[in-house]
C-alpha positions in Angstrom: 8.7 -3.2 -5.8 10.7 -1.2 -8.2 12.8 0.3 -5.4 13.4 -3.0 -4.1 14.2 -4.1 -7.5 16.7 -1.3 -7.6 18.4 -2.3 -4.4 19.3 -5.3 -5.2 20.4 -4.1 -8.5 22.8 -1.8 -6.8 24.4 -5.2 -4.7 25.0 -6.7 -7.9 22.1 -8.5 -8.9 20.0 -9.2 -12.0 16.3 -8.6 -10.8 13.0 -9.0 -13.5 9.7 -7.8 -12.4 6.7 -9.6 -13.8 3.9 -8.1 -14.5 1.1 -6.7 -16.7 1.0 -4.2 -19.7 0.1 -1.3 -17.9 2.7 -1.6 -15.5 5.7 -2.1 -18.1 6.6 1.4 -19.2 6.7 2.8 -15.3 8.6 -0.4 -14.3 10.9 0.4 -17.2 11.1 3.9 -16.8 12.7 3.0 -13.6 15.5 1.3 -15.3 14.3 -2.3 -14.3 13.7 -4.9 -16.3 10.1 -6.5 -17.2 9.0 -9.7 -18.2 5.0 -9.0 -19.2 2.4 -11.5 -18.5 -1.2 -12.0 -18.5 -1.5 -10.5 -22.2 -4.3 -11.8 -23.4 -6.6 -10.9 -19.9 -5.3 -7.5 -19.6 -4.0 -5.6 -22.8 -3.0 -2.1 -22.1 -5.7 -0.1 -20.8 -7.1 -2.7 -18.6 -5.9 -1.4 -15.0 -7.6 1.7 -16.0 -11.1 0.3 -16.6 -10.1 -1.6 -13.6 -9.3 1.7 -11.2 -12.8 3.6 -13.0 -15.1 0.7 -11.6 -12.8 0.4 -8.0 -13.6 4.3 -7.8 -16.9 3.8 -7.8 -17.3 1.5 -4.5 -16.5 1.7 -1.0 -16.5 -1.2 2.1 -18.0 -4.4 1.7 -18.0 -3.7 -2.1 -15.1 -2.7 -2.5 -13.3 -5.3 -0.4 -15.4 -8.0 -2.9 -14.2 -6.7 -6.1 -10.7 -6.2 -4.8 -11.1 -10.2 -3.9 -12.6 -11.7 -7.4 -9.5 -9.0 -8.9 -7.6 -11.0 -7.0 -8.6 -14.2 -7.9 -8.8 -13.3 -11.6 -5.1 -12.1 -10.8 -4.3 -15.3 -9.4 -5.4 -17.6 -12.0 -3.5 -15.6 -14.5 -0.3 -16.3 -12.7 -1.0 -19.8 -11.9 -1.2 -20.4 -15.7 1.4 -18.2 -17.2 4.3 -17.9 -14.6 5.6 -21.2 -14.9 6.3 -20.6 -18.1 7.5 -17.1 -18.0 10.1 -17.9 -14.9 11.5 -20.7 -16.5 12.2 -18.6 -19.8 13.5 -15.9 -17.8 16.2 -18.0 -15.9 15.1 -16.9 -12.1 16.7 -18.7 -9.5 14.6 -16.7 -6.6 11.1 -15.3 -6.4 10.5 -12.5 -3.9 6.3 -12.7 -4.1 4.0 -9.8 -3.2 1.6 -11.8 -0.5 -1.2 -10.3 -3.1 -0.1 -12.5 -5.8 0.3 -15.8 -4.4 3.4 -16.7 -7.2 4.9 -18.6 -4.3 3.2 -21.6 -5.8 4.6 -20.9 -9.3 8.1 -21.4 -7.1 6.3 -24.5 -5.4 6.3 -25.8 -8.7 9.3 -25.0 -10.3 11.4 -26.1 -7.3 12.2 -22.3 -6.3 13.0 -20.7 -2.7 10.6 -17.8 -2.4 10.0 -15.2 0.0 7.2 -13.3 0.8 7.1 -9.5 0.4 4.2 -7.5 2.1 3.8 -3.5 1.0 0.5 -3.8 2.3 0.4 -4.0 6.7 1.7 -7.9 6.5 -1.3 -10.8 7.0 -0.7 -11.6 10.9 -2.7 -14.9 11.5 -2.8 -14.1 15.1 -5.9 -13.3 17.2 -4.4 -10.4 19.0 -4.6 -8.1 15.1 -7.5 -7.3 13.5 -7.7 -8.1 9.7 -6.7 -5.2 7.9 -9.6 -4.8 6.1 -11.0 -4.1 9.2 -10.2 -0.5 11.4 -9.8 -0.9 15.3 -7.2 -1.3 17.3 -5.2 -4.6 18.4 -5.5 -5.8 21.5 -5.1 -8.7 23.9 -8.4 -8.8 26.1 -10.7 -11.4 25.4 -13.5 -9.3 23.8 -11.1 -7.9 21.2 -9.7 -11.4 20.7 -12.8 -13.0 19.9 -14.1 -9.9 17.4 -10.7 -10.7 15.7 -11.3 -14.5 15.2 -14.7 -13.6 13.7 -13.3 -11.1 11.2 -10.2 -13.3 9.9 -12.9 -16.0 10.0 -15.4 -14.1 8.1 -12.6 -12.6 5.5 -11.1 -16.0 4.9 -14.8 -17.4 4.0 -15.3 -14.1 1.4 -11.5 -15.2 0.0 -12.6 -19.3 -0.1 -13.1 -19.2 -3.9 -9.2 -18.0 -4.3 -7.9 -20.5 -2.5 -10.3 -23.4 -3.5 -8.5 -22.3 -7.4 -5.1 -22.5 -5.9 -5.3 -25.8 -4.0 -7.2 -27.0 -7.7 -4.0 -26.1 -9.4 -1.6 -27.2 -6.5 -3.0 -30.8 -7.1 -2.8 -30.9 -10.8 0.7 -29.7 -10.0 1.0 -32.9 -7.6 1.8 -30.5 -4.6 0.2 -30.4 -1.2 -2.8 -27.9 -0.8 -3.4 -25.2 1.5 -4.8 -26.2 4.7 -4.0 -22.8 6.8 -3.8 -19.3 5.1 -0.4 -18.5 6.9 0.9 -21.6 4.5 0.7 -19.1 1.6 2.8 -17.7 2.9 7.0 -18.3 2.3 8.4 -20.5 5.0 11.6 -18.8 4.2 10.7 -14.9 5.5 8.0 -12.1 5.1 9.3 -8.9 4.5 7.3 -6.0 5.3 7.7 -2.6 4.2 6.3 -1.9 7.3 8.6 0.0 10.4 8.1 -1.9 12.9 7.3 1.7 15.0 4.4 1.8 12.9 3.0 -1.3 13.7 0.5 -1.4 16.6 2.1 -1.3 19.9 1.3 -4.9 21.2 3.4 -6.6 23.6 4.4 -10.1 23.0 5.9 -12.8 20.6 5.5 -11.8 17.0 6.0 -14.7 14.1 9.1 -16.4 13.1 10.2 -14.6 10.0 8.4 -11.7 10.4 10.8 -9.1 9.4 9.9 -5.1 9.6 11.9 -2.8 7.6 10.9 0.4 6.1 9.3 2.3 3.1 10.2 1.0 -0.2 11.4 4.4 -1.5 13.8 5.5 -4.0 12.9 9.1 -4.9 15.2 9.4 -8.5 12.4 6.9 -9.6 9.6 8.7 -9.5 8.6 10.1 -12.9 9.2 13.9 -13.1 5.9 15.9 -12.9 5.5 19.3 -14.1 3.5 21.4 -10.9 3.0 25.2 -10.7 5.4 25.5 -7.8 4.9 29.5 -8.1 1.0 29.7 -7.2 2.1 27.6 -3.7 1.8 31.4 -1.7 3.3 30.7 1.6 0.6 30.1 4.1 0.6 26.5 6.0 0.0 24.0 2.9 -2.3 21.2 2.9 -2.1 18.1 0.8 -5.2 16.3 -0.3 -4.8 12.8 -2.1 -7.2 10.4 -2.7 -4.1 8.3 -4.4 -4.5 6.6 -7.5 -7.1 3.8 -7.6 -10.4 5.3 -5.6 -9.3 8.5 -6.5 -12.6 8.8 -8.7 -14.8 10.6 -5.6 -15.5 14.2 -6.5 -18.1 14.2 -3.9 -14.9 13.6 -1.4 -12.6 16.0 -3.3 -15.6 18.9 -2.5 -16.1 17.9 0.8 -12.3 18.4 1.3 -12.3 21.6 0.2 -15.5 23.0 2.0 -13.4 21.7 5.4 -10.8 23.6 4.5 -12.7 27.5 3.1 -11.9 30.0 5.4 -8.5 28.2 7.3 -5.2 30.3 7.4 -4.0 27.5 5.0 -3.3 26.9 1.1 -5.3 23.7 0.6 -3.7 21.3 -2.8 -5.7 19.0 -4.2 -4.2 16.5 -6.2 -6.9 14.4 -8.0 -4.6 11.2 -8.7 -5.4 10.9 -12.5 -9.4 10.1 -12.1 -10.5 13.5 -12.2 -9.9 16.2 -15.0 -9.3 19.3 -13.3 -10.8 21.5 -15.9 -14.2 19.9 -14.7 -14.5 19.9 -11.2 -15.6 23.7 -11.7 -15.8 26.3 -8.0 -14.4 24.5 -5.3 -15.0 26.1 -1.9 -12.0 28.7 -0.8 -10.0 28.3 -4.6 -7.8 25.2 -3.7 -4.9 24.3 -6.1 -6.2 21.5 -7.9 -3.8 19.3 -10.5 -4.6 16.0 -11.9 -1.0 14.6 -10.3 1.6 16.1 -7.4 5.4 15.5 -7.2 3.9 13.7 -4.0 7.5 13.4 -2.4 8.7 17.2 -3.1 4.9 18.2 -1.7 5.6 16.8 1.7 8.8 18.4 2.4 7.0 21.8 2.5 3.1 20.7 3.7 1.6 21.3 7.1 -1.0 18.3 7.2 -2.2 15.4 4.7 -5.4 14.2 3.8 -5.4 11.0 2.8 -7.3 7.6 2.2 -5.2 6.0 4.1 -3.0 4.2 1.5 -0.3 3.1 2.9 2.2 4.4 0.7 1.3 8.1 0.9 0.8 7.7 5.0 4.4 6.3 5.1 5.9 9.1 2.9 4.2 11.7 5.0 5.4 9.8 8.6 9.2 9.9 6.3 8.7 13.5 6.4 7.0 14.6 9.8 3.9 15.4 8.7 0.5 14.4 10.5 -2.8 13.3 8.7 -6.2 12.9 8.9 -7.2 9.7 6.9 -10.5 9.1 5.5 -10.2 5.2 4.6 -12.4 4.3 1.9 -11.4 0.4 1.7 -9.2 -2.7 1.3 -5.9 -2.2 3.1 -6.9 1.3 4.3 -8.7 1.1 7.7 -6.1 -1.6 9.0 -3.8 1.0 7.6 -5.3 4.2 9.5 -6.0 2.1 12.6 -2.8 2.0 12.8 -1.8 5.8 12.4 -4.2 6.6 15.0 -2.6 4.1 17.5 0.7 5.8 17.3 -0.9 9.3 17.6 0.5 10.4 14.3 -3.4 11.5 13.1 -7.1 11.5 13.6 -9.4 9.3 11.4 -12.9 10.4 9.8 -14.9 7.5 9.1 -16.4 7.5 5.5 -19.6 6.9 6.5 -19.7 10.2 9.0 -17.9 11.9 6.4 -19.1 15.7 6.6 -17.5 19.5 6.4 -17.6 20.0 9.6 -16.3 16.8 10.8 -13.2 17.4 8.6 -13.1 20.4 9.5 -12.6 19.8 13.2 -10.2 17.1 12.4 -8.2 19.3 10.4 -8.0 21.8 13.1 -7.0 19.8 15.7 -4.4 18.4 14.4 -3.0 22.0 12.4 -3.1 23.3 16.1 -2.4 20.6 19.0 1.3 19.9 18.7 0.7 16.4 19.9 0.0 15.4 15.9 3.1 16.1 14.5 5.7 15.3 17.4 4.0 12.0 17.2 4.5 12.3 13.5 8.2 13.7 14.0 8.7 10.8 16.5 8.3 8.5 13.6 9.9 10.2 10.8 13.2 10.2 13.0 12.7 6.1 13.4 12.3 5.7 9.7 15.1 8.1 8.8 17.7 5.8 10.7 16.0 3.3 8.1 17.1 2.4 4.7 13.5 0.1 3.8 14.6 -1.4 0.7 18.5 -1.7 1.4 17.5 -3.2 4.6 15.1 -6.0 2.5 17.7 -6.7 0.1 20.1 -7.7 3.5 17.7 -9.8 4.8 17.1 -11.2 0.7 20.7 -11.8 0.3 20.8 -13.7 4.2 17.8 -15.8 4.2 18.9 -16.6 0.2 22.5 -17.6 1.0 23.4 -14.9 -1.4 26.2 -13.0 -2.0 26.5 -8.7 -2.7 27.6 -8.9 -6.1 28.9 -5.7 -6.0 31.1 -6.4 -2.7 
């Protein structure tokens, strides 16, 4: 969101972000300003404490903490944003479709529009749920396994919506009869490429709009990293990101896949890990606690990955293939759709073993399939400018002029 934030800044607007504590000094630190909410709920520290107990679960678990956060979330922002975006003088929302403020502009009278940085919520038969990780399809089998899943995730995410339609009443606005009407009638912007997106035939919604990774590299905050023990061989990347990044079991199977290969294997631990503790890993990887992720992928060979999607569409900016071990949430829609597009292999966490890995690895270090695929998309999302291109479709479905022009 900051490097949206940042495009728009550089057409001339005045862009807030709202958030909590423990977002403010990164959102800052970016040069954008922040309006903080939700004090009292979560002081600083709290996405921490939040991240140590997410670290700690994988599937169905996962997937119903990351729901009740999300409700927790939502009620916050029900009850403080009015407040907060009338103090702050907005005349526009742009809403992350996790955080359902497009009522807060309901309310207030505002035109919103919807901004997906996870894979964007399709309500269409033809796309799994992306909590979910096979492939899309049109035959009937695969149509009917679809309706069960969005029916069975939307029954799991009742109690969210049964709050929102509560407050939508008090409000005296109209609830929620259909999930798509949480979303913006205006647009929903996806930081999606649409060459990422699984290759289905046929008519997508109205206002659907694919545009590329929400980048801006001068952003990131600099990270000091022992360039000089990187020795040359074929480097690979290990990240478990930041919020399940807590798996040392993972991190060590990671590493025995990769003893013994012509390769330098980096392990970055994401901030859950110390790397003073993890002790003898298998074949002495480079382990730190956090990578200049962007800088790491210019020169790496393969990436291992949980399959978030913002270090699978960095690596695809940059050519390089993956094997994704999805542990949750977003994640197995996410991989799903990296192996449609032949970009990487994924190991299921539940068959997670060495020698699985290991063969994964392998295959795709050595078939050259991998990496064209990978190359294939790179060059597509080269040609893109993601957050330039949102802020043009911001500024056309707003009625908005480039300040700067």
């Amino acid at each position: 969101m900051t490097a949206l934030a940042r495009s728009l800044e550089m057409r001339g607007h005045e862009v807030i972000l709202f958030g909590i504590a423990d977002t403010e000094a990164r959102v800052q630190a970016a040069g954008i300003k922040f309006h903080r909410i939700g004090a009292d709920e979560y002081p600083l520290g709290s996405l921490g404490k939040l991240d140590e107990r997410m670290a700690r679960l994988k599937g169905v678990a996962a997937l119903r903490f990351t729901l009740q956060w999300v409700r927790n979330l939502a009620g916050m922002v029900l009850r403080d944003g009015p407040r907060a975006v009338r103090a702050a003088g907005i005349d526009s929302l742009l809403v992350d479709e996790a955080d359902f403020a497009g009522n807060v502009a309901d309310y207030l009278g505002l035109p919103w529009i919807s901004i997906a940085l996870l894979p964007p919520f399709i309500h269409d038969d033809r796309f799994p749920p992306f909590w979910f990780g096979w492939a899309a399809g049109k035959d009937p089998l695969r149509r009917l396994r679809n309706r069960l899943a969005i029916r069975l995730l939307l029954r799991m995410a009742s109690p969210i919506f049964r709050d929102i339609n509560q407050q939508r009443r008090a409000w005296g606005l109209k609830p929620h009869l259909n999930p798509e009407d949480a979303l913006s009638p205006l647009a929903q912007i996806t930081q999606l490429p649409e060459a990422f997106e699984f290759p289905i035939q046929g008519k997508m919604p109205v206002g659907l709009h694919y545009t590329g990774p929400f980048v801006h590299a001068q952003q990131r905050p600099a990270i000091k990293f022992p360039w000089e023990r990187l020795d040359g061989r074929p480097l690979i990347y290990a990240s478990l990101g930041t919020f399940q990044n807590g798996l040392e079991a993972i991190f060590r199977t990671i590493a025995d896949a990769c003893a013994g290969l012509d390769a330098q294997l980096l392990i970055s631990l994401g901030g859950g890990l110390d790397p003073a503790k993890m002790g003898e890993l298998a074949g002495s990887p480079l382990v730190v606690r956090y990578a200049p992720q962007l800088e790491i992928l210019q020169r790496a060979a393969l990436v291992i990955t949980h399959a978030g999607v913002n270090t699978v569409l960095e690596s695809l900016s940059e050519g390089v293939p993956l094997v994704a071990v999805p542990l949750g949430n977003d994640q197995p829609g996410v991989a799903a759709r990296l192996k449609a597009r032949g970009a990487g292999i994924v190991v299921s966490r539940h068959r997670l073993n060495p020698a699985r890995l290991r063969k994964a690895v392998t295959l795709v270090l050595q078939e050259r399939r991998y990496r064209e695929a990978a190359r294939d998309l790179q060059r597509v999302i080269r040609q893109m400018d993601g957050p330039g291109r949102a802020a043009e479709l911001i500024e056309q479905v707003l009625k908005l002029r480039p300040a700067s022009s």
